[in-house]
C-alpha positions as CSV (number, residue, x, y, z in Angstrom):
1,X,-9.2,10.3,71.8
2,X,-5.5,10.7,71.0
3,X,-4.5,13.6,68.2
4,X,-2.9,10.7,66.0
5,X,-6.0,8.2,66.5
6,X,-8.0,11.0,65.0
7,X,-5.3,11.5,62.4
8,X,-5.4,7.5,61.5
9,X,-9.5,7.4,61.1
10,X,-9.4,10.6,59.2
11,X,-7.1,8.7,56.4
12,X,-9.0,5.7,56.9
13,X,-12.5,7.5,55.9
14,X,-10.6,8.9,53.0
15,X,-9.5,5.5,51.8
16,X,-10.9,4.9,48.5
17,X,-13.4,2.1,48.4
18,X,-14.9,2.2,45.0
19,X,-19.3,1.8,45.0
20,X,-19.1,2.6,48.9
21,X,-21.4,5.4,49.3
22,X,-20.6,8.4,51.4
23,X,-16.5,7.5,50.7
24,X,-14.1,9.2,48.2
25,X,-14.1,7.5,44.6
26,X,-10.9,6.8,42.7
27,X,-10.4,9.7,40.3
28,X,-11.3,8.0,36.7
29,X,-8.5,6.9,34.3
30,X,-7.8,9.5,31.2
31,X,-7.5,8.2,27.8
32,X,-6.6,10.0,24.8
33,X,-8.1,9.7,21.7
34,X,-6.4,11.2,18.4
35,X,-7.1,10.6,14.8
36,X,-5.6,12.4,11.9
37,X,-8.6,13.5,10.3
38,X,-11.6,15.1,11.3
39,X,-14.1,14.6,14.2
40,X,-17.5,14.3,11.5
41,X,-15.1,11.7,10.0
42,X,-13.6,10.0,13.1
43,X,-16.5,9.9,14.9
44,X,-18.3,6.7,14.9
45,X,-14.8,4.6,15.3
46,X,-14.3,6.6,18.8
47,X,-18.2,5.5,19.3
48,X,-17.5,1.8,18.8
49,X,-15.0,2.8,21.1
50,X,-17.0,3.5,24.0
51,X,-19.5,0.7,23.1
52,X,-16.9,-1.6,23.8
53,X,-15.7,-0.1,27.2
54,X,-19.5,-0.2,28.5
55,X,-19.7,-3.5,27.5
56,X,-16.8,-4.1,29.9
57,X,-17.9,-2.7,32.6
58,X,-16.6,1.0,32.1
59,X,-18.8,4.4,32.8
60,X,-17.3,7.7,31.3
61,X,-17.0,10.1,34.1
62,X,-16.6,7.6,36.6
63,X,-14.6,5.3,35.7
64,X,-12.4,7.2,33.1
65,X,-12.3,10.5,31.0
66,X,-11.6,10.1,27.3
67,X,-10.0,13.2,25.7
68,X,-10.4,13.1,21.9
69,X,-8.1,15.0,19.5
70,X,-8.3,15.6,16.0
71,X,-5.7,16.4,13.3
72,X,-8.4,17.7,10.4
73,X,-5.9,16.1,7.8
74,X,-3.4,18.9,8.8
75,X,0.4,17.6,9.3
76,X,1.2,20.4,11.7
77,X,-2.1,20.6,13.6
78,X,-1.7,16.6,13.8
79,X,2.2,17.1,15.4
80,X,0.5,19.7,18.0
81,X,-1.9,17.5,18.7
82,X,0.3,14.9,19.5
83,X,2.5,17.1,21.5
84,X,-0.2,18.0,24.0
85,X,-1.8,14.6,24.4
86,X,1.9,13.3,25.2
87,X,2.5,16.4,27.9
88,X,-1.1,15.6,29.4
89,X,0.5,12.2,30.2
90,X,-2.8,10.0,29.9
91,X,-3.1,6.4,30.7
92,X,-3.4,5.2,27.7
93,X,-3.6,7.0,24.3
94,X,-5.4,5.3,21.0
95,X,-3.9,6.0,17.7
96,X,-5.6,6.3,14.3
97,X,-3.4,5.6,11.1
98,X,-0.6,7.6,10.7
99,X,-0.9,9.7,14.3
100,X,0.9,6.3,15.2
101,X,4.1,7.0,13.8
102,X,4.2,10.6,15.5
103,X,3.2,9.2,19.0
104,X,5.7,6.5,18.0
105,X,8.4,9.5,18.0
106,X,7.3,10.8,21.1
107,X,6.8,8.8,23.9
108,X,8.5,5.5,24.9
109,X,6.8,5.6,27.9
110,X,2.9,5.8,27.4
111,X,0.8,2.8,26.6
112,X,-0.5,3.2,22.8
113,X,-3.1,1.0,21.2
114,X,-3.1,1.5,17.3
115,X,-5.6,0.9,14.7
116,X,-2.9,1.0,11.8
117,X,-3.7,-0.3,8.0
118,X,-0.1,-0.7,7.6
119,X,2.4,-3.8,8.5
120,X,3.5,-2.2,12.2
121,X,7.1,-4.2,12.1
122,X,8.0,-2.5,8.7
123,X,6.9,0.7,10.6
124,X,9.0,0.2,13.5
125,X,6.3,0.2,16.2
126,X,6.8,-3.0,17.5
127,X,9.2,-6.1,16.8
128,X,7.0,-8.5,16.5
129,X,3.1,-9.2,16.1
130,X,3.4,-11.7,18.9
131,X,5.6,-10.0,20.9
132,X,5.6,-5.7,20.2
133,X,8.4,-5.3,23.0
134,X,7.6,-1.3,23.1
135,X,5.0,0.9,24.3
136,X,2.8,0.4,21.3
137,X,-0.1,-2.7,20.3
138,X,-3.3,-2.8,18.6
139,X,-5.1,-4.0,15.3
140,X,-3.1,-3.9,12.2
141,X,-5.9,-3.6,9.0
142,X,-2.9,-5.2,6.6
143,X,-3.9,-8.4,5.0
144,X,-2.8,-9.3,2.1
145,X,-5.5,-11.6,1.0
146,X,-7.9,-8.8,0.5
147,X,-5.9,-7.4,-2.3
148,X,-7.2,-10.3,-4.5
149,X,-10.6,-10.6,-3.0
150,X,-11.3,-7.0,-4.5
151,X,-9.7,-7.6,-7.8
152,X,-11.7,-10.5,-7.9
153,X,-14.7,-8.7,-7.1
154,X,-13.9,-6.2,-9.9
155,X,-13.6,-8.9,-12.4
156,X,-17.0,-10.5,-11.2
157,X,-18.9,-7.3,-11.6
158,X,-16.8,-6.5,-14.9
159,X,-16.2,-9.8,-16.8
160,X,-14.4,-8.2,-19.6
161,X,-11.6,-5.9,-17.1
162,X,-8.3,-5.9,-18.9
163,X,-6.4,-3.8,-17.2
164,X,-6.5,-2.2,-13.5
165,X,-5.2,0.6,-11.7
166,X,-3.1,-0.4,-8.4
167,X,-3.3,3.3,-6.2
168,X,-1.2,3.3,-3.1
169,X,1.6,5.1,-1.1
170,X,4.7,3.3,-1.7
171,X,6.3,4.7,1.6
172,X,3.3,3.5,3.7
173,X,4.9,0.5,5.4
174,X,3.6,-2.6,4.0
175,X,2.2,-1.3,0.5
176,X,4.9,-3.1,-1.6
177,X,3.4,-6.2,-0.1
178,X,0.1,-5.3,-1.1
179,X,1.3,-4.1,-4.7
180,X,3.5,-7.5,-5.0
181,X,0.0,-9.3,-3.7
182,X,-2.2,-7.3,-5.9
183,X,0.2,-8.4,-9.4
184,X,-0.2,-11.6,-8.2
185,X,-4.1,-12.0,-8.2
186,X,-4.0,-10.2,-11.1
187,X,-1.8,-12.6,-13.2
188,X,-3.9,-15.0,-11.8
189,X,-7.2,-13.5,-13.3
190,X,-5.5,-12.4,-17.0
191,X,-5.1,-8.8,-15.8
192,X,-2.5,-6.2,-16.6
193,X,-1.6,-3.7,-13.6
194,X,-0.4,-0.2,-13.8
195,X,1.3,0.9,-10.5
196,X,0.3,4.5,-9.3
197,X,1.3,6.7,-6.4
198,X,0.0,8.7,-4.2
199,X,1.3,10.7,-1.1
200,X,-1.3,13.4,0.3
201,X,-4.0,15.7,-2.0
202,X,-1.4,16.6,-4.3
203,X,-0.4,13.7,-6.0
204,X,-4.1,12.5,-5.5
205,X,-5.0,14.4,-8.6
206,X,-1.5,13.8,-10.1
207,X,-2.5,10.2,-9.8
208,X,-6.3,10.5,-10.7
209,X,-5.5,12.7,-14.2
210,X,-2.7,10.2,-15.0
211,X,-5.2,6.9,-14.4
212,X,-7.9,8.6,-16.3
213,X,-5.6,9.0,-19.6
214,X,-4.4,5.4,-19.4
215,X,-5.9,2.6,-20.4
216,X,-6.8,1.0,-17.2
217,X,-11.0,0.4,-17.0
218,X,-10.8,0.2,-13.1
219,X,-8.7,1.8,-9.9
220,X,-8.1,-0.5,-6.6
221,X,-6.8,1.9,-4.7
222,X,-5.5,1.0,-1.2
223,X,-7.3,1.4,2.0
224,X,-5.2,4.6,3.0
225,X,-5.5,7.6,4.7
226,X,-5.2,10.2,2.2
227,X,-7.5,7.9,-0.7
228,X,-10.2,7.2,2.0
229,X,-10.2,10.8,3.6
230,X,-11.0,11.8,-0.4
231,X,-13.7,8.9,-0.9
232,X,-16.2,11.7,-2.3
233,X,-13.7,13.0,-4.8
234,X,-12.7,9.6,-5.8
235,X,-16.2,9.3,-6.4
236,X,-16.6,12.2,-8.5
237,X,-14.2,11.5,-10.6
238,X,-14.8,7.5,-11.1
239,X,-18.0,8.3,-12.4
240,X,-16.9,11.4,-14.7
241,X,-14.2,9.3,-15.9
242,X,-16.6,5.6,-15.8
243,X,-13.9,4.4,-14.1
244,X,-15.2,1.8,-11.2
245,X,-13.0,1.8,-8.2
246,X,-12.7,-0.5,-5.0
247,X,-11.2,0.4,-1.7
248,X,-11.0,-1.6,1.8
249,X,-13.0,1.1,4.1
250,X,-16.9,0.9,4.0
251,X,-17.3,5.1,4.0
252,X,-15.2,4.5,0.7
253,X,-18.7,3.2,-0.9
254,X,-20.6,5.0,1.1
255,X,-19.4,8.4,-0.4
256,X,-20.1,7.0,-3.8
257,X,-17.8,4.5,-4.8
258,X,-18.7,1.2,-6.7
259,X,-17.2,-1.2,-3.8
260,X,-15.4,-1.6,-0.7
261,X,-14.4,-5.3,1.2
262,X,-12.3,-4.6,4.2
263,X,-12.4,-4.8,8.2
264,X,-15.8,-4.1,9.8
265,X,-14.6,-1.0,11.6
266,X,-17.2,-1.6,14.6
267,X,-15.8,-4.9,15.4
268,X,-12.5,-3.6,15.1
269,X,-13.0,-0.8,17.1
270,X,-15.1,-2.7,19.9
271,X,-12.1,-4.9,19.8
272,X,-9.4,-1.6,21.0
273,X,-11.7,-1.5,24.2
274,X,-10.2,-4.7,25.3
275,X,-6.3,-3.3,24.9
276,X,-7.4,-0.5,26.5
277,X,-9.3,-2.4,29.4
278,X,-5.9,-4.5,29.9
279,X,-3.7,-1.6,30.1
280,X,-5.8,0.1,32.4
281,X,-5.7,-3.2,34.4
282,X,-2.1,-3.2,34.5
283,X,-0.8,-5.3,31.5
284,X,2.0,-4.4,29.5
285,X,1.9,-3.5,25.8
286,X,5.3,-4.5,25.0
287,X,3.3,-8.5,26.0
288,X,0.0,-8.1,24.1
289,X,0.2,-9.4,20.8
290,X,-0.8,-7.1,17.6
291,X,-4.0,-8.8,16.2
292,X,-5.3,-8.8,13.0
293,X,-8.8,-8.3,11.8
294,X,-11.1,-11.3,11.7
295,X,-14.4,-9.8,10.7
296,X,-15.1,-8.6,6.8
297,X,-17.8,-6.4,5.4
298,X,-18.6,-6.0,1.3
299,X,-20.6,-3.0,0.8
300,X,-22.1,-2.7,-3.1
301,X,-23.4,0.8,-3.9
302,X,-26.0,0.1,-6.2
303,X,-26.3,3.6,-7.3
304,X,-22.6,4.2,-8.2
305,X,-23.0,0.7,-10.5
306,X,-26.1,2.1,-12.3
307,X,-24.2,5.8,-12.9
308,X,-21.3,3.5,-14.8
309,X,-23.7,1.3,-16.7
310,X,-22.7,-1.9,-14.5
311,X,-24.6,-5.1,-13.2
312,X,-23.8,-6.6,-10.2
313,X,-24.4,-10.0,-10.6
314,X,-26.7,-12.1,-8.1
315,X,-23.9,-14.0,-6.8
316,X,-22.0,-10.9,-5.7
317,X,-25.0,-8.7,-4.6
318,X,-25.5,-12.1,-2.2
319,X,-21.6,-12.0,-0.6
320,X,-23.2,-8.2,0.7
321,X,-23.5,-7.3,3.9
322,X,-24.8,-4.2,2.7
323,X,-26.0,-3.0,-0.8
324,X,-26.5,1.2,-0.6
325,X,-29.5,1.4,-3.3
């Protein structure tokens, strides 16, 4: 046998030919994984996650490597994380929140799927929802019909509410909508606003000592990262203050506040699997449209409304998908 015939079936036994036994597998795609907060926190989104890639098909260490970063609600260690998961050139990176409009900054090149609370056109990541033309897609959280389904909720579990407290960034893209929608449904319902903002811990408390001296009798406070990152503190202080407050994020009750009605973060979550699984594939995320969430969740905490003297009506307790006693 001839030097090159043994040269030809020495590349041809190295072909890859994926589930052949005895022959070279393809070396697994890497995705990157970075949320702004911490890993305790970001953990069970990156979970749903990976349900929803072994649901399609995908086995971690075979078939990709995901490489999760987290930020611990530190700006700079949040910009150094985003620096090395944009020199480690991945396949595809996943955003959380605000590590979006960092990765946004960085690469033009590298697929990014987002799971953003905030309008993504105001934000610059893409130009449309239909049509992102860039580098970035995913799940935007904004809809501005929720705004009034938790003031309404407010006023059905407080029948006499006056006046409420609207929280929210004002230089988070899309939070003048949902203030402008918020003032609406209030109108609608008899209730006075009062507008306060917040922008990191800081102003937190600025913004928590102000609503506490007013004379609002109940906080919606926008599903954010720096007021649902706090959800414990919130807490603490709604029930020092018996102020009852209602956010978009489940942990947001689940760390002690009255209410939360928002996106079901696990079929959010499971839904990221299939941009990733596309882009992997080969599709482009300046062609997959942004979605929006379709599935909603209303979590009661029973224990909260009995520390502020409240009763949840029947009819509420009943809209639940889960009530924390």
């Amino acid at each position: 046998m001839t030097q090159r015939r043994l040269l030809l079936l020495g590349v041809a036994a190295s072909t890859v030919v994926p589930g052949t036994p005895g022959l070279a597998q393809p070396a697994p795609f890497r995705v990157a994984w970075i949320g702004p907060g911490t890993m305790a926190e970001g953990q069970p989104l990156l979970d749903h996650l990976r349900q929803g890639l072994r649901e399609l098909g995908y086995v971690e260490g075979r078939h990709l490597v995901i490489e999760a970063r987290w930020g611990d609600h530190s700006a700079a260690r949040t910009s150094d994380q985003i620096a090395a998961v944009v020199a480690s050139q991945p396949k595809v990176i996943v955003a959380l929140g605000p590590t979006t409009t960092g990765l946004h900054k960085a690469t033009t090149t590298i697929p990014v799927v987002f799971a953003f609370s905030g309008d993504p056109v105001q934000a610059g990541f893409v130009e449309s929802f239909a049509r992102p033309g860039r580098n970035l897609t995913g799940i935007s959280f904004l809809a501005l019909e929720l705004v009034g389904k938790r003031i309404e909720l407010l006023k059905a579990v407080m029948p006499t509410l006056k006046r409420i407290a609207i929280v929210a960034n004002a230089q988070h893209p899309g939070d003048q909508a949902e203030r402008h929608a918020s003032e609406l449904a209030a109108r609608a319902l008899g209730l006075e606003t009062e507008y306060f903002e917040v922008a990191g811990a800081r102003l937190l408390d600025q913004a928590l000592e102000a609503i506490a001296k007013s004379r609002c009798e109940a906080a919606v406070m926008f599903p954010i990262q720096s007021i649902i990152s706090d959800s414990a503190r919130i807490a603490a202080w709604s029930l020092r203050h018996r102020l009852p407050t209602v956010s978009g994020w489940a942990q947001f009750a689940e760390e002690g506040n009255l209410m939360s009605y928002g996106a079901t973060p696990r079929e959010s979550f499971l839904r990221l699997a299939s941009y990733v699984d596309r882009l992997l594939k080969g599709a482009k995320p300046s062609e997959l449209p942004v979605e929006l969430p379709r599935h909603f969740e209303l979590v009661i905490n029973l224990r909260a409304a009995r520390a502020l003297a409240i009763t949840v009506p029947a009819s509420v307790l009943l809209r639940a998908e889960r009530v924390i006693e």
